[in-house]
MARDOLO-501239 format. One record per residue (C-alpha): residue number from 1; residue in one letter; chain; x, y, z. Coordinates in steps of 0.5 Angstrom, whole numbers, plus 500, padded with zeros to 3 digits. Example, Ala and Ser with C-alpha at 12.3 -4.5 7.8 and 13.67 -1.06 7.14 Angstrom:
2
(1, A, A, (525, 491, 516));
(2, S, A, (527, 498, 514));
***
This chain:
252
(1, X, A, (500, 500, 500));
(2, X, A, (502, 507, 498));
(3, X, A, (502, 512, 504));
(4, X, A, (505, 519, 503));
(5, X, A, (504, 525, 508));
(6, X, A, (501, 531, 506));
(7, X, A, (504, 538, 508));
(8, X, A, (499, 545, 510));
(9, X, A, (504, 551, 510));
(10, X, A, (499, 557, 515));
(11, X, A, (502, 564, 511));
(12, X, A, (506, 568, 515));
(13, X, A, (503, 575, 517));
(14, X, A, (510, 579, 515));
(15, X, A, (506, 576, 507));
(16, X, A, (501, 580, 504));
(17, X, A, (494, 577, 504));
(18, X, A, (493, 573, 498));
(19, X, A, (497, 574, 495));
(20, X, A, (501, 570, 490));
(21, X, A, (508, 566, 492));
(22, X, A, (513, 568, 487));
(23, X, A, (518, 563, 485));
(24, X, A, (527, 564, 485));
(25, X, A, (527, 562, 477));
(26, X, A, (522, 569, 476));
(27, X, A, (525, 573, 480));
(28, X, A, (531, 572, 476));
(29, X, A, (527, 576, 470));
(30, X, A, (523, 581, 475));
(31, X, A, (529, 584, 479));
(32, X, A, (534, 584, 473));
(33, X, A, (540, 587, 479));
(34, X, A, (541, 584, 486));
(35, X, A, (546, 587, 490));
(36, X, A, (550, 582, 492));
(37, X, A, (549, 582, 499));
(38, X, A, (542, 580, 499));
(39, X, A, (544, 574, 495));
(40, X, A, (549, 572, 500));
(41, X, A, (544, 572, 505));
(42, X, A, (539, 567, 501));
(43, X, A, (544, 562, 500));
(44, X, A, (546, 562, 507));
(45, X, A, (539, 561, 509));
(46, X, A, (538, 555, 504));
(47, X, A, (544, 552, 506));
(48, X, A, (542, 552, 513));
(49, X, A, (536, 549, 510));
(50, X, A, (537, 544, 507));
(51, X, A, (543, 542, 513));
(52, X, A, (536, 542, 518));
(53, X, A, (532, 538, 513));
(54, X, A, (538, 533, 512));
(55, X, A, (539, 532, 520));
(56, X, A, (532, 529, 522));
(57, X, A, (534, 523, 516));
(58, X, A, (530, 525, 510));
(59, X, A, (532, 527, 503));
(60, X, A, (528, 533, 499));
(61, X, A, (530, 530, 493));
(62, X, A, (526, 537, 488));
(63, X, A, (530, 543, 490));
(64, X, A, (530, 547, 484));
(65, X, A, (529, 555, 483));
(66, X, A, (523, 552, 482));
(67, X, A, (522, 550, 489));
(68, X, A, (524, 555, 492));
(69, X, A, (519, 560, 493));
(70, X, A, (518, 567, 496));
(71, X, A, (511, 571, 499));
(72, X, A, (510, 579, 497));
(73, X, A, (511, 583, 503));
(74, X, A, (506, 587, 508));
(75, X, A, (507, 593, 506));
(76, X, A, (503, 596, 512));
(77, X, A, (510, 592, 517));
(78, X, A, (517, 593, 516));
(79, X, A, (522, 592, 511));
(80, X, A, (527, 587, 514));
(81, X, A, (534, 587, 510));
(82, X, A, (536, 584, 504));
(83, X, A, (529, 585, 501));
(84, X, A, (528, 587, 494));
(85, X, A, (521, 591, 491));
(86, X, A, (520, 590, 484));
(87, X, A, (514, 593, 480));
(88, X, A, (506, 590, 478));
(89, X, A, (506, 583, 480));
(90, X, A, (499, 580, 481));
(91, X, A, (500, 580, 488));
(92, X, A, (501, 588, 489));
(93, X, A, (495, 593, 488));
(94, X, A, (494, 598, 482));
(95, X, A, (500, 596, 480));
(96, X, A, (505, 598, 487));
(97, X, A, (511, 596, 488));
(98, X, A, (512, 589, 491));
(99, X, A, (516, 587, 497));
(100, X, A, (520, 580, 497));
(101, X, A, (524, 578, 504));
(102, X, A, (531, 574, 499));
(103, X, A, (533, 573, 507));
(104, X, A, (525, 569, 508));
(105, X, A, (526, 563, 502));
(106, X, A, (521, 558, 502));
(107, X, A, (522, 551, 500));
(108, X, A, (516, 547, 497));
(109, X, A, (517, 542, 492));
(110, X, A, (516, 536, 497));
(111, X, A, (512, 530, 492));
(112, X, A, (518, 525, 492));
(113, X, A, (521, 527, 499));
(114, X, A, (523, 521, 503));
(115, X, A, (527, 519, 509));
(116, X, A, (534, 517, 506));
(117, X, A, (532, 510, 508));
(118, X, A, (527, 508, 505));
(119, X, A, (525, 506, 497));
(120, X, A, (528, 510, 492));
(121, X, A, (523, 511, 486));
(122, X, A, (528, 510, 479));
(123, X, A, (523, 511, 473));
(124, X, A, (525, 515, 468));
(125, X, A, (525, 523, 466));
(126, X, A, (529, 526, 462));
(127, X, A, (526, 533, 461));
(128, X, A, (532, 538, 461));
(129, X, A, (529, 542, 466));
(130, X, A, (528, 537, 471));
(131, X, A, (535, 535, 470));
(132, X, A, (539, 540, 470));
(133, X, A, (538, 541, 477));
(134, X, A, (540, 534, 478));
(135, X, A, (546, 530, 480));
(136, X, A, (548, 526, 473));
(137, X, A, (547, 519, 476));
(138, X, A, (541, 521, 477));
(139, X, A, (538, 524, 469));
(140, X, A, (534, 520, 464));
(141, X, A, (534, 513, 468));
(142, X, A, (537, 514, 475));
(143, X, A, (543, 509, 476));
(144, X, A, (543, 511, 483));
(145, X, A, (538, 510, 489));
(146, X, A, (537, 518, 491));
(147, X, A, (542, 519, 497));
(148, X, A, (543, 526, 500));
(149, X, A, (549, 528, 497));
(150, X, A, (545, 528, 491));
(151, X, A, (540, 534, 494));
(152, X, A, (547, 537, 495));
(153, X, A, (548, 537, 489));
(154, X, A, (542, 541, 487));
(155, X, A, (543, 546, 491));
(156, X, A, (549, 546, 488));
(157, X, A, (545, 548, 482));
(158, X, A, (541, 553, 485));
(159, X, A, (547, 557, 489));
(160, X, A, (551, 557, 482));
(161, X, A, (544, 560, 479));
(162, X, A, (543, 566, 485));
(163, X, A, (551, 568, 484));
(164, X, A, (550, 569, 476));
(165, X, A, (543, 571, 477));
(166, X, A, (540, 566, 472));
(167, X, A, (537, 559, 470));
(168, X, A, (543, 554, 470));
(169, X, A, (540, 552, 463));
(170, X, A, (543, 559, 460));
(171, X, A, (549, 559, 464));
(172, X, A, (551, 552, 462));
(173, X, A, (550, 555, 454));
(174, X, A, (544, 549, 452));
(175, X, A, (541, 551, 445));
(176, X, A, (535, 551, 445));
(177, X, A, (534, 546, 440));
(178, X, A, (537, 541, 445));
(179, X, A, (532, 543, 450));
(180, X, A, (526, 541, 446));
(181, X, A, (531, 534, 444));
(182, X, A, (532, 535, 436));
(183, X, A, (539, 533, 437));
(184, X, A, (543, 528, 440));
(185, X, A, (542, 527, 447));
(186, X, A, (546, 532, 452));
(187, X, A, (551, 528, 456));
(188, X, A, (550, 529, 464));
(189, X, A, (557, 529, 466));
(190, X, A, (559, 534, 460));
(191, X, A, (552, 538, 463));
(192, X, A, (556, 539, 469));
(193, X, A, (563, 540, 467));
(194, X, A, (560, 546, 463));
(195, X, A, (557, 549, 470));
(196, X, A, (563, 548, 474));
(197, X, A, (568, 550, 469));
(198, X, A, (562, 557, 468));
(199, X, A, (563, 556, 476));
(200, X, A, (571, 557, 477));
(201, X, A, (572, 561, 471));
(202, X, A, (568, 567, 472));
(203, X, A, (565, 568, 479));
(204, X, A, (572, 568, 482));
(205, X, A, (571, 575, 480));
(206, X, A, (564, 576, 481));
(207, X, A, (562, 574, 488));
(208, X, A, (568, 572, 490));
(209, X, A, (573, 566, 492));
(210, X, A, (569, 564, 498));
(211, X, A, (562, 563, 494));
(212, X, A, (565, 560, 489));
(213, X, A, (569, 554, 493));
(214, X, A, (562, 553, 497));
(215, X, A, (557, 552, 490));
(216, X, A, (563, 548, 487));
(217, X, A, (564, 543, 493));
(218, X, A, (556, 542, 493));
(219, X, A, (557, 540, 485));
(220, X, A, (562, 535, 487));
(221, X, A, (560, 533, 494));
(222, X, A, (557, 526, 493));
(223, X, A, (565, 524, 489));
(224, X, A, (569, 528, 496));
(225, X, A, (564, 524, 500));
(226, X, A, (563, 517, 497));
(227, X, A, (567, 513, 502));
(228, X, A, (566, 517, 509));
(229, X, A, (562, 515, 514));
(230, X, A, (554, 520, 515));
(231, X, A, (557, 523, 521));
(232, X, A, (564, 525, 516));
(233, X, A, (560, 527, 511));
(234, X, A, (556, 532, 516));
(235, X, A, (562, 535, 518));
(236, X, A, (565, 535, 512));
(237, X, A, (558, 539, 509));
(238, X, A, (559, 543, 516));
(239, X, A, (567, 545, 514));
(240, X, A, (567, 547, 506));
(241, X, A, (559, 548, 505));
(242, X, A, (556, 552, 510));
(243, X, A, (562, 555, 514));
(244, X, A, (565, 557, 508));
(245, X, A, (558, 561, 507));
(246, X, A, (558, 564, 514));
(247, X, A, (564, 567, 512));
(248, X, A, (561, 570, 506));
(249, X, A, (556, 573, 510));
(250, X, A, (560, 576, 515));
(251, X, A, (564, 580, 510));
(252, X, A, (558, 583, 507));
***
């Protein structure tokens, strides 16, 4: 028998009453330029995040720009830091600029989640747009059960995504033909080579060295990981993840 459980977020009162959920790939269109700070500050939120949801021994299994969400301010309440306002969107009135907290992430995208433990789905997807956020043993037809190294992969992704401030399909320069596949097949790891070498290549200067040594060791965490023990792979999340990030913090 198939048992799945069902999750209900209460909307938080800092959001505007129904008002509609905005998706981190949208905002990459609606807010053109973002200080680099407020960046940060998102990253550091989803890192801590993920590390949490890891603890109790689940994986997410669908983090994305996609599954990251954020709801339109109350504009009557205080702004916190790191916030952005953009122009109309449906949940503003007449048109007023809208208020998004990049400090306040929310994280959807539950369908598959599971303990770690448990049974891994291995059926075929071979959208483009689903994949390029996961680890390469994990596109077409897995060959891998989905472990949590495989979640730090995605964030990986997604990090990679808010440094450059674009989705990951239009960093890793895939024409669009080979996303509607008309031509021969994309080779996962030569997807994730394109990334990494995007990575080390251009945000160095960009965002800075720290940034850019945390999305790579997200990107190639489940290799520098393989043989250690879940303990040593918590600590070695700690060190080169979420320390790192730390740091950046501070020195915005």
């Amino acid at each position: 028998m198939n048992r799945a459980f069902g999750f209900v977020f209460e909307c938080p009162v800092e959001a505007t009453p129904n008002a509609e959920p905005v998706a981190l790939r949208q905002l990459y269109k609606l807010a053109r330029i973002v200080p680099l700070g407020h960046r940060v500050r998102l990253a550091h939120e989803l890192i801590g995040a993920l590390e949490n949801f890891h603890r109790v021994g689940w994986v997410h299994k669908n983090i994305s720009s996609h599954s990251i969400t954020f709801l339109p301010r109350n504009p009557l309440l205080p702004q916190p830091p790191a916030s952005i306002s953009i122009g109309k969107h449906e949940g503003s009135t007449q048109g007023a600029p809208v208020t998004f907290g990049l400090a306040s992430p929310w994280l959807f995208g539950f369908d598959t989640s599971r303990p770690e433990e448990a049974h891994s789905l291995m059926g075929e997807d071979h959208s483009l747009n689903k994949n390029i956020y996961q680890h390469p043993a994990r596109w077409g037809r897995p060959s891998l059960k989905f472990i949590k190294a495989h979640d730090v992969y995605s964030l990986g992704v997604v990090l990679l995504e808010i440094a450059f401030w674009k989705d990951a399909l239009s960093i890793a320069e895939i024409p669009k033909q080979d996303v509607s596949h008309k031509t021969q097949p994309l080779v996962a790891e030569n997807v994730r080579a394109a990334l990494s070498v995007k990575c080390s290549r251009m945000l160095p200067h960009q965002v800075g060295q720290l940034l850019t040594d945390t999305i790579l060791s997200c990107l190639d965490f489940a290799e520098n990981t393989r043989d250690l023990a879940a303990y040593e792979k918590h600590r070695y999340y700690e060190t080169h993840v979420a320390d790192k990030m730390a740091k950046a913090v501070g020195r915005i």
